[in-house]
C-alpha atoms as one frame of an Amber mdcrd trajectory, in Angstrom:
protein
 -15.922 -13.978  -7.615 -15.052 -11.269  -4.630 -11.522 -10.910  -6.819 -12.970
 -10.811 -10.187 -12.764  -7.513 -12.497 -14.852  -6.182 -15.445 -11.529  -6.045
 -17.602 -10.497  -9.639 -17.244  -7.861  -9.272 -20.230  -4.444  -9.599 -19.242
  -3.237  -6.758 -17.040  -0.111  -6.417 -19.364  -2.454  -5.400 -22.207  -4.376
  -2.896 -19.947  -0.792  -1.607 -18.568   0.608  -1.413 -21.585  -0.133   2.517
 -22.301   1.863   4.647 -20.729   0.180   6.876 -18.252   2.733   9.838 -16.949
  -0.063  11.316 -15.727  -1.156  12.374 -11.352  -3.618   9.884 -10.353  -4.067
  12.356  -7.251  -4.286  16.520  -7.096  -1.520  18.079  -5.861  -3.077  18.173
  -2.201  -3.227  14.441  -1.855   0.097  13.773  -3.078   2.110  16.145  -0.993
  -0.105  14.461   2.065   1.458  10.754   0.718   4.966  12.057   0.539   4.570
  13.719   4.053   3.023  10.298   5.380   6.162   8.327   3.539   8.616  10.287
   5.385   6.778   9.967   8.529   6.732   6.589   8.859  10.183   5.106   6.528
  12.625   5.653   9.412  16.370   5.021   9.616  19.227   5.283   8.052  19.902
   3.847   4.440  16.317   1.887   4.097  15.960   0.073   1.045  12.748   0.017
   0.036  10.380  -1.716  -2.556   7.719   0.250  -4.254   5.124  -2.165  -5.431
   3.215  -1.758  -8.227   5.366   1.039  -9.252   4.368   3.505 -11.605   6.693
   6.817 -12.832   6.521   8.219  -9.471   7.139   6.630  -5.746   6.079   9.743
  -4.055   8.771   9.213  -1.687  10.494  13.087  -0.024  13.821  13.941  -0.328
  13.788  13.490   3.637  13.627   9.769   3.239  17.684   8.984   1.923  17.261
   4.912   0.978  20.315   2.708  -0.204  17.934   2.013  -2.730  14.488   1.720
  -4.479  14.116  -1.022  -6.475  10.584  -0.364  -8.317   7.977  -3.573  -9.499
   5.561  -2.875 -11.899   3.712  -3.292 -15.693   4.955  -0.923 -17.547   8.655
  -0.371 -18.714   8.377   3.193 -19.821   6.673   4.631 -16.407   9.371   3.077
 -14.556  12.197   4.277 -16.559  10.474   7.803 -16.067  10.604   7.314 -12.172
  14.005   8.725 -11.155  13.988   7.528  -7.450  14.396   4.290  -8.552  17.368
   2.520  -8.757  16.360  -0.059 -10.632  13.249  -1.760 -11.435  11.404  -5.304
 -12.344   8.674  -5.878 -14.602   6.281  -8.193 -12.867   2.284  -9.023 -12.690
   1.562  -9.676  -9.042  -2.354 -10.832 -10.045  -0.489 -13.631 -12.538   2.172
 -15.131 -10.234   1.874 -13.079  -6.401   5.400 -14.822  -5.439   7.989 -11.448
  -5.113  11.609 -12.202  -6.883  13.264 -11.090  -3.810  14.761 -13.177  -1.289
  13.640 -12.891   2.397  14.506  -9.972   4.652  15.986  -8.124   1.894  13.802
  -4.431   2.524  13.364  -2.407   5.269   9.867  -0.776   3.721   7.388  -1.934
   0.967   5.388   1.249  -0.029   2.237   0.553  -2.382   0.495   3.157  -3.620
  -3.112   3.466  -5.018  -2.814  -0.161  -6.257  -3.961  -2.342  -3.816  -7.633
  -1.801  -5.154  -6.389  -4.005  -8.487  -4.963  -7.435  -6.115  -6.800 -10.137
  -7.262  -4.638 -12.496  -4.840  -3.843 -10.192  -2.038  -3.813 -12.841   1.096
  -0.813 -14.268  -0.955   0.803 -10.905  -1.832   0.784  -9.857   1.908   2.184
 -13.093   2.778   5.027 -12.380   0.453   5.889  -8.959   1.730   5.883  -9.593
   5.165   8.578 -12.900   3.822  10.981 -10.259   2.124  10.877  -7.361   4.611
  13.481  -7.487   7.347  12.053  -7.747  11.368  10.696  -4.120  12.017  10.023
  -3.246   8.178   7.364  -1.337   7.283   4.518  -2.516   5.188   2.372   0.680
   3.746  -0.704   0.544   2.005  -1.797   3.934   0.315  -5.533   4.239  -1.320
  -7.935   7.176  -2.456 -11.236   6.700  -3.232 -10.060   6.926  -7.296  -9.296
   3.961  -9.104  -9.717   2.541 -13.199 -13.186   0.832 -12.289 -12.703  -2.192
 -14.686  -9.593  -3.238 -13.614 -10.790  -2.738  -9.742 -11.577  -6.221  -7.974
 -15.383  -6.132  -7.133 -14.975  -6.598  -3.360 -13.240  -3.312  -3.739 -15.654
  -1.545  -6.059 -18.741  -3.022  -3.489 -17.110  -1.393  -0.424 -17.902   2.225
   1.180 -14.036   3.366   1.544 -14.678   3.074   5.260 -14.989  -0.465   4.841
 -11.825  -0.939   2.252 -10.036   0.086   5.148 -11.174  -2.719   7.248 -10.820
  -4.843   4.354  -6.975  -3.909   3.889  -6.511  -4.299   7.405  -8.233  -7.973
   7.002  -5.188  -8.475   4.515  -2.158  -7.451   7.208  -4.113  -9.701   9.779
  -3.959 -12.762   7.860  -0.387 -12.761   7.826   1.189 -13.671  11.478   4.388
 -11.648  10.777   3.128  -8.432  11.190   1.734  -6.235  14.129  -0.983  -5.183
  14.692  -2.664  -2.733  11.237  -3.038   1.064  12.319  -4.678   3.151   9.519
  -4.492   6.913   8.683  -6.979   8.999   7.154  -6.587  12.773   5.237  -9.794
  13.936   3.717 -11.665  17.322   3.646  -8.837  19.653   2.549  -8.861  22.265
  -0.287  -8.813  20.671  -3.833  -5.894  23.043  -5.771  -7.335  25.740  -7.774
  -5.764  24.883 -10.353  -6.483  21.148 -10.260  -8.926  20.496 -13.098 -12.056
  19.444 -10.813 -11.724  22.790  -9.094 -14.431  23.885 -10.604 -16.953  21.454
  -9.047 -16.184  22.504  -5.356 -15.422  19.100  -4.523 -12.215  18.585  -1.645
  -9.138  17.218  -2.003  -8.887  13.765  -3.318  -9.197  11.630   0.111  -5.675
   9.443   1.569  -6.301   6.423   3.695  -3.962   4.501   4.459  -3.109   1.087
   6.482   0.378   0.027   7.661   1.956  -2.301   9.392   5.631  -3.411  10.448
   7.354  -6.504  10.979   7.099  -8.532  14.173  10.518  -7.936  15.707  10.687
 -11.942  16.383
């Protein structure tokens, strides 16, 4: 019930339309990249974007030996030119990742986590195919397609879905301790089409996590 939806159709049906659109303003996203290249460190990481859309957000700062990209929808990831290659693949129908274990040294997920309807097991399975030190990273905004959002996540203040996501990294012994990382209160872009309601910047939390070095 906590991980039901109001859409309960299949999420390939739903994912199915292409959407090369900014799910963030401009503000917000430059924030994400900034936060990506802050925390993917070292040389050559390979890194899994999960729940990939036609954009990873990741800054030319970040050089990986590769991005391989999971997602829904074949045409958004053939868009997204930082990947090297990508997998089609619904996480809320079968949560085990086609990757074997230790294979990436970050898993980025970006204003997704919101649609997990089996999360506890999703976690488990990143923290099984990142390498000891990897970084886990869990990007959200307070914007999301309401019927496809799990109602646990829809019921929250976003104050609380951080707690909540944190709640998912501490059910899996693999990983340190969760630290969390909040933007909010900037200048929406003028030219952003909400600009005209005097609203801020779309929000960025965030929640990460890395590997347990043994």
């Amino acid at each position: 019930m906590l991980f039901s939806r109001m859409d309960e159709e299949d999420d390939r049906v739903f994912y199915e339309r292409d959407r090369l659109v900014a799910h963030l303003d401009s503000v917000a996203l430059r924030t994400v990249e900034s936060l990506i290249g802050r925390l993917v460190t070292g040389p050559k990481p390979a890194i899994l974007d999960l729940m990939a859309s036609w954009d990873s957000h990741i800054p030319d700062s970040v050089q990986p030996s590769k991005v391989v990209g999971l997602g829904l929808n074949r045409n958004e990831l053939a868009h997204n030119r930082t990947l090297t290659e990508f997998i089609l693949h619904d996480l809320n129908r079968n949560p085990e990742l086609p990757f074997d274990d230790d294979t990436f040294d970050a898993v980025i997920n970006t204003v997704s986590v919101d649609y997990m309807t089996r999360p506890f097991e999703v976690f488990a399975q990143v923290g099984r195919i990142l390498k000891r030190g990897g970084l886990f990273l869990v990007v959200f905004s307070n914007r999301f397609f309401p019927q496809k959002a799990t109602k646990l996540w829809r019921d929250s203040k976003e104050g609380a879905r951080v707690v909540l996501v944190k709640d998912f990294f501490r059910s899996v012994p693999v990983f340190d301790f969760p630290e969390d990382f909040l933007s909010a209160g900037k200048p929406r872009p003028k030219d952003d089409k909400y600009a005209h309601l005097g609203i801020p910047s779309d929000p960025i939390y965030a929640v990460y996590a890395r590997k347990k070095e043994s």
